[in-house]
N, CA, C, O and CB atoms as a CASP TS submission, in Angstrom:
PFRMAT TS
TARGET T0000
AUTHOR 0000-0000-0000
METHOD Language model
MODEL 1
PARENT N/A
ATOM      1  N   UNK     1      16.959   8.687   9.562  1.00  0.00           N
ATOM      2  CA  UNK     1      15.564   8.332   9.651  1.00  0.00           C
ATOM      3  C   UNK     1      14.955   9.079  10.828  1.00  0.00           C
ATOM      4  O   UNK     1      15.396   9.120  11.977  1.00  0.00           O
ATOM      5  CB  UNK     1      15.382   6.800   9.798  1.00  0.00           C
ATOM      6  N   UNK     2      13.916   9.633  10.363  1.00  0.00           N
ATOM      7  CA  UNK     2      13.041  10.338  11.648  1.00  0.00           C
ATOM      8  C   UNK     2      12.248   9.527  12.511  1.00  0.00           C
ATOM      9  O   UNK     2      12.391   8.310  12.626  1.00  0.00           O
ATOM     10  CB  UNK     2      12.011  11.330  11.173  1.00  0.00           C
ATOM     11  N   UNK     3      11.242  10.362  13.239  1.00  0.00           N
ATOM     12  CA  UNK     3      10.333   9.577  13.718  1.00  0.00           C
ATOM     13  C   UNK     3       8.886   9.449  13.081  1.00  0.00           C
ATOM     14  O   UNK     3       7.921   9.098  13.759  1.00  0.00           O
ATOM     15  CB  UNK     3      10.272   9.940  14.929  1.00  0.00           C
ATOM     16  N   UNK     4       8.817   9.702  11.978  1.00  0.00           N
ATOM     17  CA  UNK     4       7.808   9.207  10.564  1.00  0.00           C
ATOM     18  C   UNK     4       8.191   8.720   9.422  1.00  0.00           C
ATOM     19  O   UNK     4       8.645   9.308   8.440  1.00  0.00           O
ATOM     20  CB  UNK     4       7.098  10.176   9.981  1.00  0.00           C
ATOM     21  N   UNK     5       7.877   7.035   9.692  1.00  0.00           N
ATOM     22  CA  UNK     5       8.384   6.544   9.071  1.00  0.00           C
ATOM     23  C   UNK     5       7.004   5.691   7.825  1.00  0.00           C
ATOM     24  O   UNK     5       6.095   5.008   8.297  1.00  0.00           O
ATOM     25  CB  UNK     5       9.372   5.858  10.039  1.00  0.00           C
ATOM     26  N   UNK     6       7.146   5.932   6.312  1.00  0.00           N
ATOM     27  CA  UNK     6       5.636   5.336   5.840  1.00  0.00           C
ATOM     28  C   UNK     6       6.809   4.268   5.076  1.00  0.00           C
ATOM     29  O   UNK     6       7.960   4.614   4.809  1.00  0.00           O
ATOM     30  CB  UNK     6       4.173   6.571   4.639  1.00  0.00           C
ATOM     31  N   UNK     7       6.270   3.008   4.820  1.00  0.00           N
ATOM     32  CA  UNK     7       6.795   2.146   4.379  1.00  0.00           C
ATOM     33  C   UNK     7       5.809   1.688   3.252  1.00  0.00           C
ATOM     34  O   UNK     7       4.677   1.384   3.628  1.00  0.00           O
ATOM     35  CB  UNK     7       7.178   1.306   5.373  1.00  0.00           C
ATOM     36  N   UNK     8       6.082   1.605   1.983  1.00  0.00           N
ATOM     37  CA  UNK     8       5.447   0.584   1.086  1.00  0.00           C
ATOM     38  C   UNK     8       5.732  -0.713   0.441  1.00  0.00           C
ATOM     39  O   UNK     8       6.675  -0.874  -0.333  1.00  0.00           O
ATOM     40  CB  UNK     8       5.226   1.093   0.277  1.00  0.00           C
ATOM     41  N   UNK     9       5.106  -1.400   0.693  1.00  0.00           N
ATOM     42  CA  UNK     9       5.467  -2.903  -0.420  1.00  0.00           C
ATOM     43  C   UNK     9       4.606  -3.463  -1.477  1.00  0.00           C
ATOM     44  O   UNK     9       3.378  -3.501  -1.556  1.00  0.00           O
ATOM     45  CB  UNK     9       5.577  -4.235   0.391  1.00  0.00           C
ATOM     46  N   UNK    10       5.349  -3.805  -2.117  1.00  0.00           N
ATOM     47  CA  UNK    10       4.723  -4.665  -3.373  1.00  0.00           C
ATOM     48  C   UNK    10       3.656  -5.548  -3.169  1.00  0.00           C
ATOM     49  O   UNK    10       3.717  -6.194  -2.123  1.00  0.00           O
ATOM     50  CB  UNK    10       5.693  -5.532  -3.985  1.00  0.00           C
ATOM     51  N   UNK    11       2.777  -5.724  -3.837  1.00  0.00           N
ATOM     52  CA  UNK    11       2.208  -7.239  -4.573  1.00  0.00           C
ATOM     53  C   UNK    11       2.526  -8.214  -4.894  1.00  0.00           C
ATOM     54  O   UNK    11       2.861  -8.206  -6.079  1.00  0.00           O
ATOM     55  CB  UNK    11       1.847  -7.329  -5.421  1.00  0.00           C
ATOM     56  N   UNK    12       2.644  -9.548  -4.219  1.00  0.00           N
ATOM     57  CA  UNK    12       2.805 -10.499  -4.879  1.00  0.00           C
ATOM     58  C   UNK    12       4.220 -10.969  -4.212  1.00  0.00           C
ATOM     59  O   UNK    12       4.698 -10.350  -3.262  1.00  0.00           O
ATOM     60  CB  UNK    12       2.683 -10.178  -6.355  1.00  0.00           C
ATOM     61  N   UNK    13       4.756 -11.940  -4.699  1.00  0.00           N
ATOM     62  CA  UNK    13       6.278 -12.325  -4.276  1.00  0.00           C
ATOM     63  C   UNK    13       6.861 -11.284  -3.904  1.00  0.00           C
ATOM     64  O   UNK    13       6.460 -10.168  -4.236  1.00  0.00           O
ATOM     65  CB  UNK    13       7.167 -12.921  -5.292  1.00  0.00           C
ATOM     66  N   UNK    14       7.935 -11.490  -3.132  1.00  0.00           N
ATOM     67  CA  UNK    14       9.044 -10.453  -2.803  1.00  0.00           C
ATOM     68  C   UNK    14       9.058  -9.857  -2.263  1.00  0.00           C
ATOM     69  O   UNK    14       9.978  -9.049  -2.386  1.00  0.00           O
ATOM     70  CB  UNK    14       9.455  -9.840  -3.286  1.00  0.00           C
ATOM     71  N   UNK    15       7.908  -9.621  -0.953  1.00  0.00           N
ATOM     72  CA  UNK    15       8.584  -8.558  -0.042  1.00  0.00           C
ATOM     73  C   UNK    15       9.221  -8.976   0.678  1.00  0.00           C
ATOM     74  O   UNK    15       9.421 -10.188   0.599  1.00  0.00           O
ATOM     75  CB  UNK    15       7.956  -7.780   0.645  1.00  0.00           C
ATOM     76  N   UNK    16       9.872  -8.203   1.756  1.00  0.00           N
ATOM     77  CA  UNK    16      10.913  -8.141   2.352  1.00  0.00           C
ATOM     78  C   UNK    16      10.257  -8.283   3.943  1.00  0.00           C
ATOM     79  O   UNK    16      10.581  -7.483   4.821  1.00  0.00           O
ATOM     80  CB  UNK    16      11.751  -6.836   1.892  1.00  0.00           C
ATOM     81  N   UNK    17       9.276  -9.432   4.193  1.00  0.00           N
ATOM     82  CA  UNK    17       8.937  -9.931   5.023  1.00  0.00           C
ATOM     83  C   UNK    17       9.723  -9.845   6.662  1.00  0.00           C
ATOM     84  O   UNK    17       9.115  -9.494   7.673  1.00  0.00           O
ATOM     85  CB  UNK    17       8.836 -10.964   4.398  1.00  0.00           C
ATOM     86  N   UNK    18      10.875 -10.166   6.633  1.00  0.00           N
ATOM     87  CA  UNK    18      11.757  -9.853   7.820  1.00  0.00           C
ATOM     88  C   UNK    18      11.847  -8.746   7.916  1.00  0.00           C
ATOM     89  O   UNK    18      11.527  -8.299   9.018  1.00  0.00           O
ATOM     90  CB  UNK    18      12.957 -10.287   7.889  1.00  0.00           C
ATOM     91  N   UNK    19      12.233  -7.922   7.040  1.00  0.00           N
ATOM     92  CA  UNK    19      12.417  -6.472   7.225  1.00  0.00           C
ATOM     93  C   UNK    19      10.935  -5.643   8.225  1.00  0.00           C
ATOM     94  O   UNK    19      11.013  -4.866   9.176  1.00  0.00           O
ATOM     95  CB  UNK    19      12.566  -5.829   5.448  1.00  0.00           C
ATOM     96  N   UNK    20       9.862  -6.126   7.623  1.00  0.00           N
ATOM     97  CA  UNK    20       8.831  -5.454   7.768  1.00  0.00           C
ATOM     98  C   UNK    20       8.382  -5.899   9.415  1.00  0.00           C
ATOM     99  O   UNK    20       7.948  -5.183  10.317  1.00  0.00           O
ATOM    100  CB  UNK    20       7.806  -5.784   6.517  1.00  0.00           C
ATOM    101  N   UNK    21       8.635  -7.155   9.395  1.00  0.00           N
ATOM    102  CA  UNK    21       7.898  -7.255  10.740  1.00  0.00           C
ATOM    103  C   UNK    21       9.266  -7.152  11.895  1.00  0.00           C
ATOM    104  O   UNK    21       9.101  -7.395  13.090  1.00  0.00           O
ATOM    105  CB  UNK    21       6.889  -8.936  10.843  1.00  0.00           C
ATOM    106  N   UNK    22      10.630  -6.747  11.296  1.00  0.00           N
ATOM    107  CA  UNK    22      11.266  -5.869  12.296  1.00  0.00           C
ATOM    108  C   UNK    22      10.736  -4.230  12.395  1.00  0.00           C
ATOM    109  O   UNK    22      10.292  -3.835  13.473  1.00  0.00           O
ATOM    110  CB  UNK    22      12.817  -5.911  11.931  1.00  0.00           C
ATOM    111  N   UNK    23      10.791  -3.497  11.467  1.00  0.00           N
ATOM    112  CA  UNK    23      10.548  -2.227  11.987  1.00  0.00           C
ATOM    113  C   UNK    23       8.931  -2.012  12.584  1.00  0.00           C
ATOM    114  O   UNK    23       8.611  -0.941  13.102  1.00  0.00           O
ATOM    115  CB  UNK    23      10.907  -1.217  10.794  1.00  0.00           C
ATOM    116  N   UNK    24       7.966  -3.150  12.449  1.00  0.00           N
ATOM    117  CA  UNK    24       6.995  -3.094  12.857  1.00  0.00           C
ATOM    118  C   UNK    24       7.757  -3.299  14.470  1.00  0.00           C
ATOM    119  O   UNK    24       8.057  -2.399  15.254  1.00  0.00           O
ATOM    120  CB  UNK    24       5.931  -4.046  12.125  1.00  0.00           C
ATOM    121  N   UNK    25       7.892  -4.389  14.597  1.00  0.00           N
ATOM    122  CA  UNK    25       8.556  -4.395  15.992  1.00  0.00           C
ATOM    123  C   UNK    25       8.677  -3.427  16.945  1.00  0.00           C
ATOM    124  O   UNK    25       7.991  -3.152  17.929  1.00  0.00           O
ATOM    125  CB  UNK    25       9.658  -4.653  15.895  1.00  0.00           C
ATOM    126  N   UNK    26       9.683  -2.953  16.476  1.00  0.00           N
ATOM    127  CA  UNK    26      10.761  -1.805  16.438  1.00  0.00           C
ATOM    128  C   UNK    26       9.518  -0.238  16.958  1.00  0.00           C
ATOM    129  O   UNK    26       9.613   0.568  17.883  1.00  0.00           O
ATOM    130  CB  UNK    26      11.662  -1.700  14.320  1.00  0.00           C
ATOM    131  N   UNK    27       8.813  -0.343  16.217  1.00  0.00           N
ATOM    132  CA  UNK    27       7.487   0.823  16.222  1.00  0.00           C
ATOM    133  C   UNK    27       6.601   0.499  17.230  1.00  0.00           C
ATOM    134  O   UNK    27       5.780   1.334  17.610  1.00  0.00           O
ATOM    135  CB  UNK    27       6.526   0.884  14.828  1.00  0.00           C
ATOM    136  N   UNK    28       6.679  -0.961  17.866  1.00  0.00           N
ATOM    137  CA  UNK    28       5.265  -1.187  18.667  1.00  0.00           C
ATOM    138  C   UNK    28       6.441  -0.849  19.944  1.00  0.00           C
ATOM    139  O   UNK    28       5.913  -0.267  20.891  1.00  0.00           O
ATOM    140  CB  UNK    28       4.152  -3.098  18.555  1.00  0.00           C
ATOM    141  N   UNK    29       7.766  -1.090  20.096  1.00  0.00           N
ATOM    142  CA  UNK    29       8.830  -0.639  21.358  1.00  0.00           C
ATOM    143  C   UNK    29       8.676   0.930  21.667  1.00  0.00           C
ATOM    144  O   UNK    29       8.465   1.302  22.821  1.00  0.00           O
ATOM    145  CB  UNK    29      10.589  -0.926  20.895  1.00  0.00           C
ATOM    146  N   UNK    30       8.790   1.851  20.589  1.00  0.00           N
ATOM    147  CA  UNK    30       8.860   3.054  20.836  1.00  0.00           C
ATOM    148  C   UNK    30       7.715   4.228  20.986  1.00  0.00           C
ATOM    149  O   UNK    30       7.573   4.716  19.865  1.00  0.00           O
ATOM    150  CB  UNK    30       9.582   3.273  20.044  1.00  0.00           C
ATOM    151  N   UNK    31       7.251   4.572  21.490  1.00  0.00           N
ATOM    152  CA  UNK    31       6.125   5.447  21.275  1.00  0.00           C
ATOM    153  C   UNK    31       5.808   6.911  20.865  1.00  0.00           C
ATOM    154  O   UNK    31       4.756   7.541  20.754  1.00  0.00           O
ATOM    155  CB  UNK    31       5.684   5.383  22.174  1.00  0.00           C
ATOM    156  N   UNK    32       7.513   7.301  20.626  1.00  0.00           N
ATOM    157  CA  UNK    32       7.690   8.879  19.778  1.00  0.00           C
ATOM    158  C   UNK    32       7.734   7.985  18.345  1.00  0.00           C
ATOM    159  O   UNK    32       7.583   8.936  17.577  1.00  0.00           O
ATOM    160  CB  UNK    32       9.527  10.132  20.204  1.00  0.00           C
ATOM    161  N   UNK    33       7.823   6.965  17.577  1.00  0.00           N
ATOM    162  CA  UNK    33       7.835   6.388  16.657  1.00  0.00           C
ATOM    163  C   UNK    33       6.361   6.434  16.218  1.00  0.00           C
ATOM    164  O   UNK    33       5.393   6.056  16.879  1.00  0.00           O
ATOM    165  CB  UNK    33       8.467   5.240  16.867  1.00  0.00           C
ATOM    166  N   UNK    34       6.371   7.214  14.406  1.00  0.00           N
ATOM    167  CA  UNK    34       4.959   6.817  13.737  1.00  0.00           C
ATOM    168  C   UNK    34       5.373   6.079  12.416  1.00  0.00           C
ATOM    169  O   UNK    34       6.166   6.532  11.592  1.00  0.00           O
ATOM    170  CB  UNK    34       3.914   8.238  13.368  1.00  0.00           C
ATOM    171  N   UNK    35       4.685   4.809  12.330  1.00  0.00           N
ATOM    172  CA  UNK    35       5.113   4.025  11.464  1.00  0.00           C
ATOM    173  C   UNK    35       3.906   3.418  10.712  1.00  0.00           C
ATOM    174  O   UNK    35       3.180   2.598  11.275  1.00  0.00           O
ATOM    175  CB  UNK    35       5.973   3.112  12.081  1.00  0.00           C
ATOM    176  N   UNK    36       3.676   3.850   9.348  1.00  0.00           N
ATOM    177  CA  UNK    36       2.658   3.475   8.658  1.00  0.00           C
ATOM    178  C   UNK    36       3.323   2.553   7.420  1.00  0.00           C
ATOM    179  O   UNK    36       4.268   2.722   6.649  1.00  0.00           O
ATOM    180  CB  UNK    36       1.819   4.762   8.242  1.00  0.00           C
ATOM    181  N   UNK    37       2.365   1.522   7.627  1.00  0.00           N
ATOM    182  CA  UNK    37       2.951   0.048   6.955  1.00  0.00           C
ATOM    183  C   UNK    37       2.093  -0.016   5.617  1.00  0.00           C
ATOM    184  O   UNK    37       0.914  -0.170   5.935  1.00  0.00           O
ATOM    185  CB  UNK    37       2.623  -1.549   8.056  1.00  0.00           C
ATOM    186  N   UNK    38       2.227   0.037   4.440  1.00  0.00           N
ATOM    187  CA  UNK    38       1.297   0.030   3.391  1.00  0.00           C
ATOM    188  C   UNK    38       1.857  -1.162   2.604  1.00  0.00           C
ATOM    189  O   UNK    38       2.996  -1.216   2.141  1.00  0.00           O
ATOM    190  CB  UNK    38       1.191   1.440   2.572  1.00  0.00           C
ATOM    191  N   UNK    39       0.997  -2.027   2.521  1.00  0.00           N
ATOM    192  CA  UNK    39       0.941  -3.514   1.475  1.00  0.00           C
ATOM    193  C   UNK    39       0.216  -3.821   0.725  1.00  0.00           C
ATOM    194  O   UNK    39      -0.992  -3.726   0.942  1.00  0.00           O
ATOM    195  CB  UNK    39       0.840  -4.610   1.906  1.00  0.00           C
ATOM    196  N   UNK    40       0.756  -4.337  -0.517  1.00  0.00           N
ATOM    197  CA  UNK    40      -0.300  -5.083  -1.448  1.00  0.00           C
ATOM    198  C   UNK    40      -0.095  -3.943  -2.700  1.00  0.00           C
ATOM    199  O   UNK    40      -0.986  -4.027  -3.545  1.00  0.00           O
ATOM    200  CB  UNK    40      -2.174  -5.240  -0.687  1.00  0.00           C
ATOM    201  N   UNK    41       0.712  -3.114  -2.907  1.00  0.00           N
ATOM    202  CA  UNK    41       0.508  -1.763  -3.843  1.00  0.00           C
ATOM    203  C   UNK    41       1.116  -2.390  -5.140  1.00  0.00           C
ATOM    204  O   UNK    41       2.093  -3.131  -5.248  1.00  0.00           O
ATOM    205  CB  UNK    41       1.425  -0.171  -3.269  1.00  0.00           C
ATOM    206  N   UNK    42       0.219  -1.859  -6.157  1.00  0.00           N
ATOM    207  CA  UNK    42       0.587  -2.376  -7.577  1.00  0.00           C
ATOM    208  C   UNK    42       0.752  -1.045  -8.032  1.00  0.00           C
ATOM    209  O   UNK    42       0.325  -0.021  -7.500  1.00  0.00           O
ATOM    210  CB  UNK    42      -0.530  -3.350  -8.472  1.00  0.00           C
ATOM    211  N   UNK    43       1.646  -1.204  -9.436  1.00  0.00           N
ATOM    212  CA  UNK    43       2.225   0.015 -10.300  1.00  0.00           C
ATOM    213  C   UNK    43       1.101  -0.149 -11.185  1.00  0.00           C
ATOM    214  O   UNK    43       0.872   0.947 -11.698  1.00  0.00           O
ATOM    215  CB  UNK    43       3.873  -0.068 -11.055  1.00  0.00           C
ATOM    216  N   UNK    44       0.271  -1.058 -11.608  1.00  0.00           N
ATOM    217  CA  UNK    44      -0.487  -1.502 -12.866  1.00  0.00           C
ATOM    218  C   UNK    44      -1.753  -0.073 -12.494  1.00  0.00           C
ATOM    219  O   UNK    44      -1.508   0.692 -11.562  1.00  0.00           O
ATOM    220  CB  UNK    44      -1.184  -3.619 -12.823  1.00  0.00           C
ATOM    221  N   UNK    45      -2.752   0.062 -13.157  1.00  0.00           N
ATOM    222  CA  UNK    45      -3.911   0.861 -13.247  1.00  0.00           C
ATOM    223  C   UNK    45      -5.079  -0.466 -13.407  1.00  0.00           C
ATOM    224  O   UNK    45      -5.264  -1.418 -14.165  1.00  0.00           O
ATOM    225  CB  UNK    45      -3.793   2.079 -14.651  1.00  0.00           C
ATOM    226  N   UNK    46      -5.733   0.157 -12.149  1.00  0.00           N
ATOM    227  CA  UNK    46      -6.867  -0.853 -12.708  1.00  0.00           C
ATOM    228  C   UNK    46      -7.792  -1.045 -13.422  1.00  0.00           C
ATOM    229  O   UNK    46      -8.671  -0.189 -13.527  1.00  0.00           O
ATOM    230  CB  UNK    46      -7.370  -1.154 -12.221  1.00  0.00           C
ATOM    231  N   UNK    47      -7.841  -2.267 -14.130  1.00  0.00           N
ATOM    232  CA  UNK    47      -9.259  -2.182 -15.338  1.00  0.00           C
ATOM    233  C   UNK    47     -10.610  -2.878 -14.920  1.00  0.00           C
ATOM    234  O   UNK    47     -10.548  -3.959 -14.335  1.00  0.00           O
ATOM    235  CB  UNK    47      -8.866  -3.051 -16.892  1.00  0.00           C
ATOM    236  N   UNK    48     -11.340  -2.530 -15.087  1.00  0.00           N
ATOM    237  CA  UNK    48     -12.817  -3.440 -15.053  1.00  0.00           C
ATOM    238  C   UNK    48     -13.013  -4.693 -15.706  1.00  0.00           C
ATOM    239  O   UNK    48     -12.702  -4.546 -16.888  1.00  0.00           O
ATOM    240  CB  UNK    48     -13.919  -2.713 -15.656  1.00  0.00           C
ATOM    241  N   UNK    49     -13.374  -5.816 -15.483  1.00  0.00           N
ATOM    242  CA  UNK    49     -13.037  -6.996 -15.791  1.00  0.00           C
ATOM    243  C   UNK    49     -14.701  -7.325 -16.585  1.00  0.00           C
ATOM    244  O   UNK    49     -14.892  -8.227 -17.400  1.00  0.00           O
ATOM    245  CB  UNK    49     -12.433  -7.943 -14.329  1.00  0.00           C
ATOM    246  N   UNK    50     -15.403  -6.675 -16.259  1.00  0.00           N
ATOM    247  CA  UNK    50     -17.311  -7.015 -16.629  1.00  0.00           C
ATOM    248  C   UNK    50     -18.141  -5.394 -16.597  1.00  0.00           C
ATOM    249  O   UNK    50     -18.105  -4.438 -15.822  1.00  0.00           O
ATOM    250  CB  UNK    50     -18.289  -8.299 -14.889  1.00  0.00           C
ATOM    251  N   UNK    51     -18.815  -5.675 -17.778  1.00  0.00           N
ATOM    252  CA  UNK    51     -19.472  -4.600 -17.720  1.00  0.00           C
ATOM    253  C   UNK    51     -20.438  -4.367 -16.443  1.00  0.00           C
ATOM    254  O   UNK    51     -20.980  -3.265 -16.534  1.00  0.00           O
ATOM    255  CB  UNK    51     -20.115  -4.573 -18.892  1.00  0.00           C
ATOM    256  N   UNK    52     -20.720  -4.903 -15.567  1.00  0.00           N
ATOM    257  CA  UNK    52     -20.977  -5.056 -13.838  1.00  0.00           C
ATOM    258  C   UNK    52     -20.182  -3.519 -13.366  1.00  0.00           C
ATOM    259  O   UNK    52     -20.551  -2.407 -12.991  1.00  0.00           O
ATOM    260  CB  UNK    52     -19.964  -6.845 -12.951  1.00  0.00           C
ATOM    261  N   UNK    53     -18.985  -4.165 -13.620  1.00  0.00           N
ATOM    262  CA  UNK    53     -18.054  -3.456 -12.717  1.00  0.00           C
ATOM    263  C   UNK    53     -17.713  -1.883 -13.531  1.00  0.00           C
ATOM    264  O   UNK    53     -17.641  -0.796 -12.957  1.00  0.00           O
ATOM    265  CB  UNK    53     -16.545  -4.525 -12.478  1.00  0.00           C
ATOM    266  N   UNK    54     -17.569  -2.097 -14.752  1.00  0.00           N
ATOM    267  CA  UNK    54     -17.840  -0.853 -15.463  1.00  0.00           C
ATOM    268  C   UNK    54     -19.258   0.280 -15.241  1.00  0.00           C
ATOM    269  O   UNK    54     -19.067   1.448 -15.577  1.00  0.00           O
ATOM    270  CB  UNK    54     -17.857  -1.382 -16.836  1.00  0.00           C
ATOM    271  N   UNK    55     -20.440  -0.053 -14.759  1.00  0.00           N
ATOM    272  CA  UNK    55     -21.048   0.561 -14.204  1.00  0.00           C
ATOM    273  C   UNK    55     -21.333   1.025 -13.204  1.00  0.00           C
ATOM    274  O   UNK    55     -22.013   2.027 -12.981  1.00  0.00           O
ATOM    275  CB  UNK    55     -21.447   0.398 -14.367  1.00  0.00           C
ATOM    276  N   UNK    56     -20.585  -0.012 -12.174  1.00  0.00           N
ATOM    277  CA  UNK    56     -21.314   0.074 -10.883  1.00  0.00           C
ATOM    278  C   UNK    56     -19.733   1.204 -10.354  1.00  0.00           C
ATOM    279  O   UNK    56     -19.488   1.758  -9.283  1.00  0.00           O
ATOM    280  CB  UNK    56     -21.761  -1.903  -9.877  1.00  0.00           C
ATOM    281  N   UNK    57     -19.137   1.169 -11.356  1.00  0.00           N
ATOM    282  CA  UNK    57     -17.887   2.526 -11.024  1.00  0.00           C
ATOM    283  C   UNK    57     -17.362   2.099  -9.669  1.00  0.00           C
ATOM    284  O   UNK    57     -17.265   2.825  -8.680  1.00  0.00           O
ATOM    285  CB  UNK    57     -18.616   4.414 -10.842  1.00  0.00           C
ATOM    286  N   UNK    58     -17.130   1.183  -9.734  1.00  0.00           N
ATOM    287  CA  UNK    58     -15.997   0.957  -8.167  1.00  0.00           C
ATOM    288  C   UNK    58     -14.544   0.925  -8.463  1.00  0.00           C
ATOM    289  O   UNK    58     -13.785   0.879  -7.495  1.00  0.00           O
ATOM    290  CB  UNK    58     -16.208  -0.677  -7.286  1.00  0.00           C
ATOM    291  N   UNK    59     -14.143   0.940  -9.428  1.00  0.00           N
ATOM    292  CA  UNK    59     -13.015   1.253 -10.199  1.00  0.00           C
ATOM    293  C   UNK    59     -12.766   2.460  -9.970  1.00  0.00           C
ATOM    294  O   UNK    59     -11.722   2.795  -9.410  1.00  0.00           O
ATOM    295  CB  UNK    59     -13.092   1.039 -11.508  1.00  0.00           C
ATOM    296  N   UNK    60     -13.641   3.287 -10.348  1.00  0.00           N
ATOM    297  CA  UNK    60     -13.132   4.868 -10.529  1.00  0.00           C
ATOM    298  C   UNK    60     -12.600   5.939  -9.564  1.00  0.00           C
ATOM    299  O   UNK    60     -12.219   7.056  -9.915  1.00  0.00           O
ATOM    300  CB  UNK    60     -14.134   5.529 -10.981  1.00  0.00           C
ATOM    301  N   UNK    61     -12.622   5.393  -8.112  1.00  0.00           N
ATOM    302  CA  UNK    61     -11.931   6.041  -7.216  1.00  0.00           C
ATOM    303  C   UNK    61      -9.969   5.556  -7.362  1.00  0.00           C
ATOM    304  O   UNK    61      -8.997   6.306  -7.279  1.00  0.00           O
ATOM    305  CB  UNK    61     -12.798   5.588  -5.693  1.00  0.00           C
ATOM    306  N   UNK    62     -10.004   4.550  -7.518  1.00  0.00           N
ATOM    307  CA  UNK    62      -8.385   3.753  -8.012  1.00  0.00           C
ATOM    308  C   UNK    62      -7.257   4.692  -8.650  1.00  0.00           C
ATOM    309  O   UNK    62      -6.203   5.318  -8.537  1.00  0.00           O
ATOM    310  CB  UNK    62      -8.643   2.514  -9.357  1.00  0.00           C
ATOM    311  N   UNK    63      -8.607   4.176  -9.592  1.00  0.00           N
ATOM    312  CA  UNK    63      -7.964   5.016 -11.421  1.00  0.00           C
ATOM    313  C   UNK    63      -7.392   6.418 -10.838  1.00  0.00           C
ATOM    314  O   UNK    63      -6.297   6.972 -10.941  1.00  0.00           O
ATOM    315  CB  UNK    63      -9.689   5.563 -13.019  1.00  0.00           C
ATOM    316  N   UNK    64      -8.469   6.715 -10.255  1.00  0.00           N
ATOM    317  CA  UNK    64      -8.169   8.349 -10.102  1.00  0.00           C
ATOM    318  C   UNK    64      -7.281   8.941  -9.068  1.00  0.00           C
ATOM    319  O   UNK    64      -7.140  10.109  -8.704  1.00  0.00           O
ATOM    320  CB  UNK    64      -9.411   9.059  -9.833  1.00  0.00           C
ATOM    321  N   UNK    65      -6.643   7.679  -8.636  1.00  0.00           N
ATOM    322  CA  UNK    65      -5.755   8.482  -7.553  1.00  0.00           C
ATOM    323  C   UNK    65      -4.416   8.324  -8.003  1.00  0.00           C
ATOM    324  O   UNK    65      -3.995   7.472  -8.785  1.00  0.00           O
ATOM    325  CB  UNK    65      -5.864   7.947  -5.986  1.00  0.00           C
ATOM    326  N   UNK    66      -3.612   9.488  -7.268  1.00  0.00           N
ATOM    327  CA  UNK    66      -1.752   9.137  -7.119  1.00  0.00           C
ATOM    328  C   UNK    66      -1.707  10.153  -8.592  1.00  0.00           C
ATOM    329  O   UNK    66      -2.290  11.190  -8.906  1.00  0.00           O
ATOM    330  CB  UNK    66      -0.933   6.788  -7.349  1.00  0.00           C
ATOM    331  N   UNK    67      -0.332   8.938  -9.534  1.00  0.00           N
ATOM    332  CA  UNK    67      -0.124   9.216 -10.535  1.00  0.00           C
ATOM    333  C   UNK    67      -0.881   8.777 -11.545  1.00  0.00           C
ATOM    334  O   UNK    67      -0.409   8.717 -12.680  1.00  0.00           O
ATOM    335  CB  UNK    67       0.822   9.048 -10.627  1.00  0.00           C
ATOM    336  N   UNK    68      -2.242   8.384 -11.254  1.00  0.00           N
ATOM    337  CA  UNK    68      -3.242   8.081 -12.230  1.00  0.00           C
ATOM    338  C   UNK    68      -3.638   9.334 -13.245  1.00  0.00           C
ATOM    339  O   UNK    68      -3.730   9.389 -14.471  1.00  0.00           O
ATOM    340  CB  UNK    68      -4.489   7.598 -11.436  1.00  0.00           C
ATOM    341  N   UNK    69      -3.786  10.093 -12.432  1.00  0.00           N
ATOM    342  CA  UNK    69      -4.274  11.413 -12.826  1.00  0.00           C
ATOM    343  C   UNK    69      -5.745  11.685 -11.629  1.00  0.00           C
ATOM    344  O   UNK    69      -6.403  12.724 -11.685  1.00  0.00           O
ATOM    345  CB  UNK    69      -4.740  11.337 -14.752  1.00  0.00           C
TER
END
């Protein structure tokens, strides 16, 4: 392990709560340490729930990122 470290976790049940707020720890001790903590990430694609939201396109930055296309 280097000293850039990006971490992701899931949505919902199951993360690995101890884990995370050790290497957070761990990152606030060291200061050659870069540690980016990313939570809440879903595999799903998001859909618009109301034609509201289908217009007002706040969806469409989502959709369009990563492996969305």
């Amino acid at each position: 392990m280097g000293p850039r470290l990006v971490v992701g976790a899931p949505l919902g049940i199951g993360k690995p709560n101890p884990l995370l707020n050790a290497l957070y720890r761990r990152g606030g001790r060291d200061p050659k340490l870069h540690l980016r903590l990313i939570t809440a990430l879903s595999l799903e694609r998001p859909t618009c729930k109301s034609e509201l939201e289908k217009r007002a396109g706040f969806l469409d930055p989502f959709s369009r990122r990563g492996c969305f296309g």
